[in-house]
BAVEXLO-500036 format. One line per field, with one value per residue: residue number from 1; x, y, z of N, C-alpha, C in turn. Coordinates in pm, 1 decimal, padded with zeros to 6 digits. Each point is the difference from the previous one (the first is absolute). Layout:
N
n = (NUM|...)
n.px = (X|...)
n.py = (Y|...)
n.pz = (Z|...)
ca.px = (X|...)
ca.py = (Y|...)
ca.pz = (Z|...)
c.px = (X|...)
c.py = (Y|...)
c.pz = (Z|...)
! end
This chain:
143
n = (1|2|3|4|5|6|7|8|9|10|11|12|13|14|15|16|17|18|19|20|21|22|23|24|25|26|27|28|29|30|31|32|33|34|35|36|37|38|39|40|41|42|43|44|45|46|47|48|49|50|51|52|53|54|55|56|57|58|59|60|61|62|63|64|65|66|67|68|69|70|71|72|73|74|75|76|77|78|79|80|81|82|83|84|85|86|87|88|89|90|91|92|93|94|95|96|97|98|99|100|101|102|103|104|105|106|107|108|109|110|111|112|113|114|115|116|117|118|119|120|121|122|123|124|125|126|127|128|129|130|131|132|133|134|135|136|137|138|139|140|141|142|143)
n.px = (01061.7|00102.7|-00011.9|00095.2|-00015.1|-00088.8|00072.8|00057.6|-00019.4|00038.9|00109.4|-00012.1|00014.1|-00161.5|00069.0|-00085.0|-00093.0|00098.3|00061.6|-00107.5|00048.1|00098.1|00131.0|00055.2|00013.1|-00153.3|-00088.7|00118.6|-00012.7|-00124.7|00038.7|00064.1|-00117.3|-00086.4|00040.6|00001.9|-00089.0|-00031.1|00047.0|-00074.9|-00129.1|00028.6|00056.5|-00096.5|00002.6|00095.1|00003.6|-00112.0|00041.2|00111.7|-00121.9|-00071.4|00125.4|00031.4|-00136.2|00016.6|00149.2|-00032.5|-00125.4|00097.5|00089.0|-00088.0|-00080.1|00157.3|00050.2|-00105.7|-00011.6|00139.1|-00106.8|00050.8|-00109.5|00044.6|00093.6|00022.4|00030.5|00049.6|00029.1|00033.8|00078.6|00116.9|00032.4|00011.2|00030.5|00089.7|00021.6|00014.7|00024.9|-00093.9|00032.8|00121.0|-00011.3|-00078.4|00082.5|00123.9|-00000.1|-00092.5|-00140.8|-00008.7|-00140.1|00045.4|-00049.0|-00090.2|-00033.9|-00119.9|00074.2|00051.1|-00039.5|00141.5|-00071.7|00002.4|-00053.0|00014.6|00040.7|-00079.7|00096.5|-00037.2|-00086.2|00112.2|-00064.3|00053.8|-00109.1|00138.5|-00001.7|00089.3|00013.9|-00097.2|-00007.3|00098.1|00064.3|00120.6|00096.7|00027.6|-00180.0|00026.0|00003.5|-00134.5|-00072.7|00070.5|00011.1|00006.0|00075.1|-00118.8|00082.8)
n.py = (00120.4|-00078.4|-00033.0|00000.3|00082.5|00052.3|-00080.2|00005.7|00142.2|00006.8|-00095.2|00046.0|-00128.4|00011.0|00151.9|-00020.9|00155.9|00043.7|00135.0|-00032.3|-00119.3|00066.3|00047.8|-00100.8|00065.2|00034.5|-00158.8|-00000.6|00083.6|-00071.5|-00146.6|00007.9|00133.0|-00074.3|-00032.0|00074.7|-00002.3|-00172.1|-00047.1|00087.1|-00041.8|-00128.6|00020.6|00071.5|-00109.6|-00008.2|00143.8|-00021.6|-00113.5|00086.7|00050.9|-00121.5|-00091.3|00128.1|00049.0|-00159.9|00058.1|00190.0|-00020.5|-00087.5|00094.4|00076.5|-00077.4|-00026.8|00141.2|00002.5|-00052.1|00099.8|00092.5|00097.4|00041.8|-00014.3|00134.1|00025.4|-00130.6|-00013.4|00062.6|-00051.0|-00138.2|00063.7|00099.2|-00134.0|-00050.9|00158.8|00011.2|-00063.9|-00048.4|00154.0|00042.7|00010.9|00061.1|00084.8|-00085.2|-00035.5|00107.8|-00079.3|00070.9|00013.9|-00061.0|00042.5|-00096.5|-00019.6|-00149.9|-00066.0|-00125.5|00108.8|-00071.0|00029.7|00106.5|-00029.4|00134.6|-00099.9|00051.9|-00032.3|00087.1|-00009.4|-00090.3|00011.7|00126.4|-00087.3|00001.7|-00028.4|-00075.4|00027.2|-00070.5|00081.7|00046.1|00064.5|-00126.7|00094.1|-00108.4|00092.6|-00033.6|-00074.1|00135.2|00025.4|-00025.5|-00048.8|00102.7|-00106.6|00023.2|-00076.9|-00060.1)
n.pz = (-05683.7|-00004.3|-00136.1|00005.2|00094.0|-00099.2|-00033.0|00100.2|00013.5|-00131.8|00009.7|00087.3|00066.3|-00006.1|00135.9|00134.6|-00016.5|00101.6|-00010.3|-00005.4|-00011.3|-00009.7|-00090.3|-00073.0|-00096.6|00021.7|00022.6|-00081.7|-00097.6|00035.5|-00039.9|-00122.3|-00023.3|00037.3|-00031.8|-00106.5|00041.5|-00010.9|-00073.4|-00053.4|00036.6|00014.7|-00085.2|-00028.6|-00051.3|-00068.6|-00038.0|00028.9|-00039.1|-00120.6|-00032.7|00057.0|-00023.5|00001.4|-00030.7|-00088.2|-00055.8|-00049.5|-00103.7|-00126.3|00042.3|-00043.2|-00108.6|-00050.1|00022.0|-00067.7|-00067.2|-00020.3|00001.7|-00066.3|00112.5|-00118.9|00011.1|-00134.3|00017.3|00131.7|-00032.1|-00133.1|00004.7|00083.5|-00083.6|-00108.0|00098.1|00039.1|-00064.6|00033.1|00145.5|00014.2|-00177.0|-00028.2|00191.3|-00086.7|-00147.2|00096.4|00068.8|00049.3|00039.6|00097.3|00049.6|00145.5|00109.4|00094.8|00048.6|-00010.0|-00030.6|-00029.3|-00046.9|00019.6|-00111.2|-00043.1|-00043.6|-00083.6|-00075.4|-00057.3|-00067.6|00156.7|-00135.8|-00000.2|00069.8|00105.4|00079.9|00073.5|00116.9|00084.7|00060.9|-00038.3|-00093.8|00050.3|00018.1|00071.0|00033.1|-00115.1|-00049.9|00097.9|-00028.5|00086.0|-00078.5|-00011.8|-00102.2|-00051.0|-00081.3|-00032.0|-00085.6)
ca.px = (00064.5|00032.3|-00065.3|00084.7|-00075.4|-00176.8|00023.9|00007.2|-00136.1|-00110.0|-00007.8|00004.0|-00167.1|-00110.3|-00047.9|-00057.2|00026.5|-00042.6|-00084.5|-00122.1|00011.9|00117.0|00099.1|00135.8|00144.5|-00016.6|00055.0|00091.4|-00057.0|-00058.1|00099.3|00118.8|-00037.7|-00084.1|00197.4|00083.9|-00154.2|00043.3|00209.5|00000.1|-00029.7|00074.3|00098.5|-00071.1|00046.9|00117.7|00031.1|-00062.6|00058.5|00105.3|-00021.6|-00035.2|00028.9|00066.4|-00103.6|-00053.1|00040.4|00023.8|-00104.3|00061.6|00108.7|-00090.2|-00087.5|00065.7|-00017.7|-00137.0|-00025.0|00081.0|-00044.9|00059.2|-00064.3|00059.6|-00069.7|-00090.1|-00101.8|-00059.2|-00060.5|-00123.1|-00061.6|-00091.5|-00096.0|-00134.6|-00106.3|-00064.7|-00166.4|-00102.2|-00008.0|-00129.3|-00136.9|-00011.6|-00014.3|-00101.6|-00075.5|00003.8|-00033.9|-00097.8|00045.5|00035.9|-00031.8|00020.8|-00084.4|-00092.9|-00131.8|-00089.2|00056.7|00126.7|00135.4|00096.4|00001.6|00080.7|-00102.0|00022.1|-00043.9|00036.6|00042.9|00114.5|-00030.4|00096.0|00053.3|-00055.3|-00008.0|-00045.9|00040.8|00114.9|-00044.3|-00114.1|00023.5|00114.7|00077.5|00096.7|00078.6|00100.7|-00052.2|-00094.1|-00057.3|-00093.5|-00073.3|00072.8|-00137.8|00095.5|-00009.9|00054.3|-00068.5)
ca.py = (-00127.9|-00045.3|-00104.8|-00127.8|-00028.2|00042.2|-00095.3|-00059.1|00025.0|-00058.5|-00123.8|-00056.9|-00038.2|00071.1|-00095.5|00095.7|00088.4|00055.7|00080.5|00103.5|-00043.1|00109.9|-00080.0|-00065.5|00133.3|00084.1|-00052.8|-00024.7|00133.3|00004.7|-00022.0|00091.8|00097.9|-00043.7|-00047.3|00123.8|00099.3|-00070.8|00031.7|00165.0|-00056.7|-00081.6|00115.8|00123.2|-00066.8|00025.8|00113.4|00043.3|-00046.6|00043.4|00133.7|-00000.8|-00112.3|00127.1|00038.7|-00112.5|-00032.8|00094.5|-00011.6|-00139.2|00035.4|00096.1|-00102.8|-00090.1|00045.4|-00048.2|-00142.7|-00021.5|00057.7|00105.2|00106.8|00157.9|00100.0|00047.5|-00088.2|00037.6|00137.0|-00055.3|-00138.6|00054.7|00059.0|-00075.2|-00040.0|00122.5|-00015.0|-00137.4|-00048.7|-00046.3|-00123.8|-00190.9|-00052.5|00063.8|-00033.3|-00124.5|00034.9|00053.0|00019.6|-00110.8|00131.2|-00065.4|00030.8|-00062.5|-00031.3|00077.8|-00040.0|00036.1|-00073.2|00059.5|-00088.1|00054.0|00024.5|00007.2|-00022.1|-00141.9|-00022.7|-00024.4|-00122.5|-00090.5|-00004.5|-00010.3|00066.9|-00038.8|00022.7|-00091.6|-00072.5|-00034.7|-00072.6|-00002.9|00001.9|00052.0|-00007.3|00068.1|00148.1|-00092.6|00086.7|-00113.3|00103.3|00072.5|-00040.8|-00100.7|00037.7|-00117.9|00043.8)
ca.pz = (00014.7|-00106.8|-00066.1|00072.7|00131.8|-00015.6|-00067.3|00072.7|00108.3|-00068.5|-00017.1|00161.5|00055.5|00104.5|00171.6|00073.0|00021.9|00126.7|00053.3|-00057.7|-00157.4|-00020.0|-00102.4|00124.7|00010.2|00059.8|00087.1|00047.8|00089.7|00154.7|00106.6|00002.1|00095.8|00092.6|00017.0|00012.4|00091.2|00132.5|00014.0|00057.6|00139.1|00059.1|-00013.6|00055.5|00119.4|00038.6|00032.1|00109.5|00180.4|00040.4|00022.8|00094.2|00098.2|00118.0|00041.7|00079.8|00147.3|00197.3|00017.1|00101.1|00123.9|00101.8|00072.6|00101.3|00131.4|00068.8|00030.1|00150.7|00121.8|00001.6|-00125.3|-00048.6|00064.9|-00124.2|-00023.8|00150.6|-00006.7|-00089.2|00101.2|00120.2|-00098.1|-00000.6|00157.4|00011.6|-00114.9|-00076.9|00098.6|00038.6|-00090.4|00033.6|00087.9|00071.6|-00092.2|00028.1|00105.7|00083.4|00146.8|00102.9|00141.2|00118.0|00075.5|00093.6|-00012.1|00077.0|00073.3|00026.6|-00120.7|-00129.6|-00167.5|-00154.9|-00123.9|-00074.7|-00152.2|-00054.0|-00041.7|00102.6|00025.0|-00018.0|00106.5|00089.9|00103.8|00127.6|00096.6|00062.9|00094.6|-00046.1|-00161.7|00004.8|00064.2|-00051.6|00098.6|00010.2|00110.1|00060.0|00063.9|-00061.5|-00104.4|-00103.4|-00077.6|-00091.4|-00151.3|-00075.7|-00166.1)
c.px = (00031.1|-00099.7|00005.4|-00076.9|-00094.0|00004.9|-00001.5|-00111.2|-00174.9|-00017.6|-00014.2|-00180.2|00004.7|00045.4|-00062.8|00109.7|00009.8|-00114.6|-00111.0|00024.3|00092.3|00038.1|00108.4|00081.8|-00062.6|-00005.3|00169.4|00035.1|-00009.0|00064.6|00131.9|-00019.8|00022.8|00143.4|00067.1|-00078.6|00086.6|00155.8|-00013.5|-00052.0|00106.3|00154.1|-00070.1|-00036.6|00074.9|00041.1|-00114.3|00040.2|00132.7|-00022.6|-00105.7|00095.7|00082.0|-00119.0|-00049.7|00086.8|00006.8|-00127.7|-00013.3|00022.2|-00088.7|-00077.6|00062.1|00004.2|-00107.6|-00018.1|00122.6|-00040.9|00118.5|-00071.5|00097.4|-00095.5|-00093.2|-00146.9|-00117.0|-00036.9|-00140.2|-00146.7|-00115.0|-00057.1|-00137.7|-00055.1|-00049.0|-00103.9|-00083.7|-00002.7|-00084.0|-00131.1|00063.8|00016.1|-00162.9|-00110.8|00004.3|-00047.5|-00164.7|00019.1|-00042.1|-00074.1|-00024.7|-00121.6|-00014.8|-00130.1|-00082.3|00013.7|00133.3|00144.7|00032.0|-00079.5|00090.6|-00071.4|00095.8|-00019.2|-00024.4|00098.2|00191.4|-00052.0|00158.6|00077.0|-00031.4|00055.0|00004.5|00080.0|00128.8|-00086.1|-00134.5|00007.9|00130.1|00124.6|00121.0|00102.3|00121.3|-00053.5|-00123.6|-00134.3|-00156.2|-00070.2|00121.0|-00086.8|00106.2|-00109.9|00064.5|-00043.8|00096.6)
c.py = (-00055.6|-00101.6|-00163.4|-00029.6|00011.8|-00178.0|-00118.6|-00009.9|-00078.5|-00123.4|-00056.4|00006.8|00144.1|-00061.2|00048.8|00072.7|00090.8|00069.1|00068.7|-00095.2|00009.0|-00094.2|-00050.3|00129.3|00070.2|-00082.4|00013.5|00156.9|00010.0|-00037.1|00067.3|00078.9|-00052.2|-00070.6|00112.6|00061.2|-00037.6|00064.0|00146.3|-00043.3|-00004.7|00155.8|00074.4|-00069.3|-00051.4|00097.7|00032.1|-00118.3|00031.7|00147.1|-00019.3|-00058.3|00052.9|00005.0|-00124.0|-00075.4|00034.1|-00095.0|-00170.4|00007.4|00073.1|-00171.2|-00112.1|00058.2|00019.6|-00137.5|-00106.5|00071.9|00092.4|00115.4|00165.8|00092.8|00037.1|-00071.1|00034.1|00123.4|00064.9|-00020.5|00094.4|00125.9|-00001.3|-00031.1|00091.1|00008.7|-00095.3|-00041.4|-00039.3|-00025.0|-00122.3|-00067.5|-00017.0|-00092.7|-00181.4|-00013.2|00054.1|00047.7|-00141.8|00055.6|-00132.9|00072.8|-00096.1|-00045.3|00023.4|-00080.8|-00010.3|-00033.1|00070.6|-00070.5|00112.4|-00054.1|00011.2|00001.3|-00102.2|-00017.4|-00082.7|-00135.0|-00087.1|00046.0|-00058.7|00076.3|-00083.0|00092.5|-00051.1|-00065.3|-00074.8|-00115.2|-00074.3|-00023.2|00032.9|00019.2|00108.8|00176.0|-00058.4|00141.7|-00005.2|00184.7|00072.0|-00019.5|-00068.8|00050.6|-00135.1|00020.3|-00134.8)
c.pz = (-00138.7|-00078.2|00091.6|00078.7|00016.4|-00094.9|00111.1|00151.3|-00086.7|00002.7|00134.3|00049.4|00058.2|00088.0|00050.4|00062.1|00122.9|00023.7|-00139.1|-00158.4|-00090.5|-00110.9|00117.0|-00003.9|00148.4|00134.2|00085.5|00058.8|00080.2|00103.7|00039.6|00113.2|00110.6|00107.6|00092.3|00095.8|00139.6|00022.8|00073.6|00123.2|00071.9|00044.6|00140.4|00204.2|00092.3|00040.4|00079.0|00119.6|00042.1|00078.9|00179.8|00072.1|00097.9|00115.2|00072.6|00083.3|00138.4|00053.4|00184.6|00050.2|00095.6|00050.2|00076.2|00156.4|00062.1|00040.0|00124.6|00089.1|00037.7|-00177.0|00007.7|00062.7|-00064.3|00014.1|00109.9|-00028.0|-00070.7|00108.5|00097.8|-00069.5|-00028.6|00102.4|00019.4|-00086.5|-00009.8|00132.9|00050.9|-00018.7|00024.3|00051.8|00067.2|-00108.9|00089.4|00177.3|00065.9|00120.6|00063.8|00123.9|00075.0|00071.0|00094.6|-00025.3|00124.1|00147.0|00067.5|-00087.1|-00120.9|-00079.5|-00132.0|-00114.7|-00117.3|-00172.5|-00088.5|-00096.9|00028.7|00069.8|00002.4|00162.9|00121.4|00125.5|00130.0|00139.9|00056.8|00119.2|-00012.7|-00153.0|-00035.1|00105.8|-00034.3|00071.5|00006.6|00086.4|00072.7|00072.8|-00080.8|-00080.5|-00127.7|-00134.5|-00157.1|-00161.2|-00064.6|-00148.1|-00082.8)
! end
C-alpha cells in the first residue's frame, strides 16, 4: 500500500473491532466477504427455486385434486398399496376384540376393552328410541 494511506489508516481512532479484534482493513474484509457469502446465497437460491418450481407445481396440482375429491390414479394406487401393507397393524393397533355373550341371567352383555371407554353401547327399543327402525334389540355404537 502506498505511504499515503498507511498515513491516513494511522491517523484514524481505534474502533471496535468485529470479529476476533482484527485491524479496520481486515474488519472491512470481513464484511466485504461476508456480503459477497450472502449475495452467493441468496443467487444459489434462486436457482434452486427455479430448478424446483416445475416439481412444486405437478406437486399443487396433484394436492388440488385431492382435496376436490378427485384422487389421480397414481395417487390411489400408492394409497391402496400402502393399506395393503400397513392395514392391519393399524387397524389391529386401534381395534380390540369385542366378545358378546349371555348372562347367567339370560341378557345380551358385550365385554368390552377399556380402551373403548368413549364408546357407548346401547339397544333400539330398550336404551334407545329410534323412529326410523322402530324394530326393538338392534345393538347402537355411540362414540
Amino acid at each position: 500500500m502506498s505511504e499515503r494511506f498507511d498515513e491516513i489508516m494511522a491517523g484514524l481512532p481505534k474502533l471496535p473491532c468485529y470479529p476476533n479484534g482484527q485491524s479496520l482493513i481486515q474488519n472491512w474484509d470481513w464484511i466485504i466477504r461476508s456480503i459477497k457469502m450472502l449475495l452467493e446465497y441468496m443467487e444459489q437460491s434462486k436457482i434452486w427455486m427455479e430448478e424446483f418450481k416445475e416439481a412444486y407445481e405437478e406437486l399443487k396440482a396433484i394436492y388440488d385434486q385431492i382435496l376436490a375429491g378427485d384422487f389421480p390414479e397414481s395417487v390411489q394406487e400408492a394409497f391402496e398399496e400402502w393399506m395393503r401393507l400397513h392395514a392391519n397393524e393399524l387397524v389391529g393397533s386401534m381395534v380390540k376384540n369385542v366378545f358378546f355373550g349371555l348372562t347367567d341371567a339370560g341378557y345380551f352383555v358385550a365385554y368390552i376393552p377399556e380402551s373403548w371407554e368413549d364408546i357407548t353401547f346401547n339397544t333400539t327399543g330398550l336404551d334407545i328410541a329410534v323412529e326410523l327402525q322402530p324394530e326393538y334389540g338392534h345393538l347402537i355404537l355411540s362414540y
